[in-house]
C-alpha positions as a Markdown table, in Angstrom:
| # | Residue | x | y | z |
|---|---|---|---|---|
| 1 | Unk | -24.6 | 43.7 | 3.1 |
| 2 | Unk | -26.1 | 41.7 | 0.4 |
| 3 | Unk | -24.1 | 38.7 | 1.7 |
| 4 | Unk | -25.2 | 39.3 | 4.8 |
| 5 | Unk | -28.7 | 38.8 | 3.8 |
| 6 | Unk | -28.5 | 35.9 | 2.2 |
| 7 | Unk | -26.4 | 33.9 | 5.2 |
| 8 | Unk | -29.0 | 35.4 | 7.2 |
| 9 | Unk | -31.7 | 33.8 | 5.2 |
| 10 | Unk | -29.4 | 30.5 | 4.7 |
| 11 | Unk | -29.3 | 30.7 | 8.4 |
| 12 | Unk | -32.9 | 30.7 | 9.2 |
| 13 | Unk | -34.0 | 28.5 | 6.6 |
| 14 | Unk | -31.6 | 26.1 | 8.1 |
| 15 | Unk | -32.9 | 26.9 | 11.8 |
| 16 | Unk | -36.5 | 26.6 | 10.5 |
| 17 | Unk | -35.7 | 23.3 | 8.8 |
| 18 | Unk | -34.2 | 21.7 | 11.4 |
| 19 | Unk | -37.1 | 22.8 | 13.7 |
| 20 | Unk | -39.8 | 21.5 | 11.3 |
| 21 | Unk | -37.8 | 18.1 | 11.6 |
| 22 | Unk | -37.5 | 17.6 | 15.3 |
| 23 | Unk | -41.2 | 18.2 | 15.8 |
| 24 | Unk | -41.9 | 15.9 | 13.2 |
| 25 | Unk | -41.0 | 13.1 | 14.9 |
| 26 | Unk | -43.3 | 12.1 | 17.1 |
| 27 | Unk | -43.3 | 10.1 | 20.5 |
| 28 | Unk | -44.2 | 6.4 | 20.3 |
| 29 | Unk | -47.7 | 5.7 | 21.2 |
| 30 | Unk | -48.0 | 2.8 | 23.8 |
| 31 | Unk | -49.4 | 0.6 | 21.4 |
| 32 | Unk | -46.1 | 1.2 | 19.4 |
| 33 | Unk | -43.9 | 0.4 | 22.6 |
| 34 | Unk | -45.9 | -2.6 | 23.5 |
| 35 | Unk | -45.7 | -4.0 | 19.6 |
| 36 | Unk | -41.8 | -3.1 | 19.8 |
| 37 | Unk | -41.9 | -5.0 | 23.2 |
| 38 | Unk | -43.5 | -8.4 | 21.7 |
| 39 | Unk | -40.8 | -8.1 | 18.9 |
| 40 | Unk | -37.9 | -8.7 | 21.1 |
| 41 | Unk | -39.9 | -12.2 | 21.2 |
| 42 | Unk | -39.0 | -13.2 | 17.7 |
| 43 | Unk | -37.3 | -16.7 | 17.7 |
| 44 | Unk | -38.1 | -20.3 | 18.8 |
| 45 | Unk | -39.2 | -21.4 | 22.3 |
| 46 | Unk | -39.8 | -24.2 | 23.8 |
| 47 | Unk | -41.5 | -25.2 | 27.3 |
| 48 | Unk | -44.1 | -26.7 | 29.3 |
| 49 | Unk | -47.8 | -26.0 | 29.1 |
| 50 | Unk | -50.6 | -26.7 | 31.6 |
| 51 | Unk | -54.3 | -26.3 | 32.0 |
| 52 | Unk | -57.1 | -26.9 | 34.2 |
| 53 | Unk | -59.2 | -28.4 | 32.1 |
| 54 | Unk | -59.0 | -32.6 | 32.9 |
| 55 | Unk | -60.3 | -33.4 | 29.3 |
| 56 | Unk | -56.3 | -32.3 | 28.9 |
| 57 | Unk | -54.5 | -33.2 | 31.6 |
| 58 | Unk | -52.5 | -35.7 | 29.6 |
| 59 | Unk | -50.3 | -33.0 | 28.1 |
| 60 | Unk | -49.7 | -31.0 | 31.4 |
| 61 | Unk | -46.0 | -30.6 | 31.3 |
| 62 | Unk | -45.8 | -31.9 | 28.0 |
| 63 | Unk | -43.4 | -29.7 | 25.5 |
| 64 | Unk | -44.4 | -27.1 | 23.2 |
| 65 | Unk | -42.8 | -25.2 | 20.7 |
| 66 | Unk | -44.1 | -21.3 | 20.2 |
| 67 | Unk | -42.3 | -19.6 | 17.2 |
| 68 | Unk | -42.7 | -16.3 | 16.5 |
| 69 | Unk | -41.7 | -14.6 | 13.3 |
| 70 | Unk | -41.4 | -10.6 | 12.4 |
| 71 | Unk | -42.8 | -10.0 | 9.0 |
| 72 | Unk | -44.6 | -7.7 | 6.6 |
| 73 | Unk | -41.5 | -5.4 | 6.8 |
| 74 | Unk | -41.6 | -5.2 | 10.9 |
| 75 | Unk | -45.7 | -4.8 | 10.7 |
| 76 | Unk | -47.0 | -8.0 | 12.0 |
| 77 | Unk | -45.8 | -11.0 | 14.3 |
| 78 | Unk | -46.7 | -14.0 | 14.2 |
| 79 | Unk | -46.7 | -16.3 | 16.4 |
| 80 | Unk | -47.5 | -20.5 | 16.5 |
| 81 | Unk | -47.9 | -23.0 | 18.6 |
| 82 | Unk | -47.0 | -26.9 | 17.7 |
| 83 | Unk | -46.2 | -29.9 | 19.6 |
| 84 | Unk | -43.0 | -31.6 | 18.8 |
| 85 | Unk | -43.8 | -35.0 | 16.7 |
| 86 | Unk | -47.0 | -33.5 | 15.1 |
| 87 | Unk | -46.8 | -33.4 | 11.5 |
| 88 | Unk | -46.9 | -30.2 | 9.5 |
| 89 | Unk | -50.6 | -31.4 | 8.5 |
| 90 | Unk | -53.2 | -28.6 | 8.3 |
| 91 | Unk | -55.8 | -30.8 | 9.6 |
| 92 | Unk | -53.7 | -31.2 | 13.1 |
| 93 | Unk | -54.1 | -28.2 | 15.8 |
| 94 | Unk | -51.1 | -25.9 | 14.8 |
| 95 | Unk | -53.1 | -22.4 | 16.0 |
| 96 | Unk | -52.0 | -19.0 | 14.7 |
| 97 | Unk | -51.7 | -15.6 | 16.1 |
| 98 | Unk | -51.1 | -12.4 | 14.3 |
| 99 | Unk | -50.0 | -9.3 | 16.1 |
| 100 | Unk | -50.2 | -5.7 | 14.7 |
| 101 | Unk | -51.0 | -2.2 | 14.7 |
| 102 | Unk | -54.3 | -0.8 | 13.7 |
| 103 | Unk | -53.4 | 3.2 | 14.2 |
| 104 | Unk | -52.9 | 3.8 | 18.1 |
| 105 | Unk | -54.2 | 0.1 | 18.8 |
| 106 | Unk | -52.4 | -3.3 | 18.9 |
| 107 | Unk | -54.3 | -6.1 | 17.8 |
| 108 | Unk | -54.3 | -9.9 | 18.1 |
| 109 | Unk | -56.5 | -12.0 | 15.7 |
| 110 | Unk | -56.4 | -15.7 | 17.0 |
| 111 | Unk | -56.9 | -18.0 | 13.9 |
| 112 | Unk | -58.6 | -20.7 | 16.0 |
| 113 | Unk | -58.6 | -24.6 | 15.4 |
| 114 | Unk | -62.1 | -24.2 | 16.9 |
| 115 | Unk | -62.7 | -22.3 | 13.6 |
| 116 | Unk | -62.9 | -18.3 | 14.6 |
| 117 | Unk | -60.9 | -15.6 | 14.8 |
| 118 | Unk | -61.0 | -13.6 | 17.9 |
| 119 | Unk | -59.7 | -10.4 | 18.3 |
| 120 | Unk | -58.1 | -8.6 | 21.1 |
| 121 | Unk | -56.7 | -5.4 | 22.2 |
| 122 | Unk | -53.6 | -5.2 | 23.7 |
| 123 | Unk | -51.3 | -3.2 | 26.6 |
| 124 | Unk | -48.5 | -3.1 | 28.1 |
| 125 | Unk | -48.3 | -3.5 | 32.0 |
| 126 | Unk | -47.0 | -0.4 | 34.3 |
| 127 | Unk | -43.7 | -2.4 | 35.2 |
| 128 | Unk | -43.4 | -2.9 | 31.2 |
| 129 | Unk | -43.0 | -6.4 | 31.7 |
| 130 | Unk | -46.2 | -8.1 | 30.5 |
| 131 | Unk | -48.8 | -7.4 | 27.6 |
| 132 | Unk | -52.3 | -8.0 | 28.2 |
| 133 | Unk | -54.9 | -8.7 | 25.1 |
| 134 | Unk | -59.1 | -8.2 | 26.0 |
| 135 | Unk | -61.1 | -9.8 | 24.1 |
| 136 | Unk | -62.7 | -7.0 | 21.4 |
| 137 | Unk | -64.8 | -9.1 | 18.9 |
| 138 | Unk | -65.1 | -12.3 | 17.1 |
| 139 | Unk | -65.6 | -13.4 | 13.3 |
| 140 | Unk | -67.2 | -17.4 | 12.8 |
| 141 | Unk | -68.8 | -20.3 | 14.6 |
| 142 | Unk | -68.1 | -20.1 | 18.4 |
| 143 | Unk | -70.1 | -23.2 | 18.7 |
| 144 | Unk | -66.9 | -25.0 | 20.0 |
| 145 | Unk | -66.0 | -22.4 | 22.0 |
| 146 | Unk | -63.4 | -19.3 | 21.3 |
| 147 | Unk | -60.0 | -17.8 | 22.7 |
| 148 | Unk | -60.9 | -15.0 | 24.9 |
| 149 | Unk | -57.8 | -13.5 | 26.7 |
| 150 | Unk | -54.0 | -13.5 | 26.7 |
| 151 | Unk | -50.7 | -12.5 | 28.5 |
| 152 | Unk | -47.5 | -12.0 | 27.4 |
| 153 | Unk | -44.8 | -12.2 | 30.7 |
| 154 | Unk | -41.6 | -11.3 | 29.7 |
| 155 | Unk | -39.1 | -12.5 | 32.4 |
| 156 | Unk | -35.7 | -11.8 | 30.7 |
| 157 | Unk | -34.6 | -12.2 | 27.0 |
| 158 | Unk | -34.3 | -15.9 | 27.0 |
| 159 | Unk | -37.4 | -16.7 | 29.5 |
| 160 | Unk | -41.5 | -15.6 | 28.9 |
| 161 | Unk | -44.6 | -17.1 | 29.7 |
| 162 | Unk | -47.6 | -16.9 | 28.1 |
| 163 | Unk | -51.1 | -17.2 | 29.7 |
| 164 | Unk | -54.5 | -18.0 | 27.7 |
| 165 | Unk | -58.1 | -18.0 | 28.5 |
| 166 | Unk | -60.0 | -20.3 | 26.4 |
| 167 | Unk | -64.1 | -20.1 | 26.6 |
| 168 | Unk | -65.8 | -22.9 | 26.3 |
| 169 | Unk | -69.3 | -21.4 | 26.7 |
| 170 | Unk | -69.6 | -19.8 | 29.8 |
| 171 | Unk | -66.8 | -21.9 | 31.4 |
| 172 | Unk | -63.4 | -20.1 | 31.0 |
| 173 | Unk | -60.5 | -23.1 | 30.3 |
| 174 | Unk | -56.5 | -21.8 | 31.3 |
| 175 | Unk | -53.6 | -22.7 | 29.8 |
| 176 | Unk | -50.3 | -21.5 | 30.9 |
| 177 | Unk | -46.7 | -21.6 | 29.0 |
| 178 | Unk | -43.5 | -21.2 | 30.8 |
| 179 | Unk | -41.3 | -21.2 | 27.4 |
| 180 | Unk | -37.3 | -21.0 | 27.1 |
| 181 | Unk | -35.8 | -19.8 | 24.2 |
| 182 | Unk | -34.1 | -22.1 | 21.6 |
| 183 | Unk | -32.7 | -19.6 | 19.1 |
């Protein structure tokens, strides 16, 4: 009887444990699933951008590269822009994005050459295909204008696009990527 007793209580701590651990694990928020989404981007691309804005019409189908890189231990992305022949020079326009969680929210700080850092929120589309950022707040000068929107298309593994709004005061500029991947 005794031994009953205890494989009893074995038996139930058991039950009890495993239960404990399968509620423990929570769903993924849709932050989460739109950060794991944007992670599948991690490589090199490289592709054409255009704009509407004539000032820079002369690099309208010109190539770009976009890199993104996973770090922090799989809590941020980063991504950068760079056109090929530029020098790694800090005073040339090499912009950086950082992408992260901040509890159920992903984030996107723009580290602008125009010398701000807008942030925006970001979400996955219904068909899980695209993730869209809204501009949330800004840090510095927006004298020279700010970075005020941003899509994410994935098409397929190798293939995304990524469209920007720029604001030059009240004067939204576009800028759209079609990027291939190169590793």
């Amino acid at each position: 009887m005794k031994s009953f007793r205890i494989m009893l209580s074995a038996l139930t701590l058991l039950m009890f444990s495993l239960g404990v651990f399968a509620q423990s694990e929570k769903p993924k928020s849709d932050a989460q699933k739109s950060f794991d989404k944007l992670k599948t981007l991690a490589g090199t691309w490289k592709g054409a951008l255009t704009t509407d804005m004539p000032e820079a019409k002369a690099m309208d189908d010109k190539p770009m590269y976009v890199t993104f890189r996973v770090t922090s231990k799989g809590n941020a992305l980063v991504h950068e822009m760079k056109q090929p022949g530029t020098p790694d020079d800090p005073t040339k326009d090499d912009p950086i994005t950082m992408l992260y969680l901040d509890g159920d929210q992903l984030l996107l700080t723009h580290y602008c050459d125009a010398g701000n850092r807008p942030r925006m929120t970001g979400k996955m589309s219904a068909d899980g295909k695209s993730v869209e950022f809204e501009f949330l707040d800004i840090a510095g000068n927006t004298k020279y204008g700010h970075m005020h929107h941003g899509v994410f298309t994935i098409i397929d593994a190798n293939h995304h696009t990524e469209d920007w709004v720029f604001m030059a005061g009240d004067k939204p500029i576009h800028a759209h990527l079609d990027l291939q991947r190169v590793q």
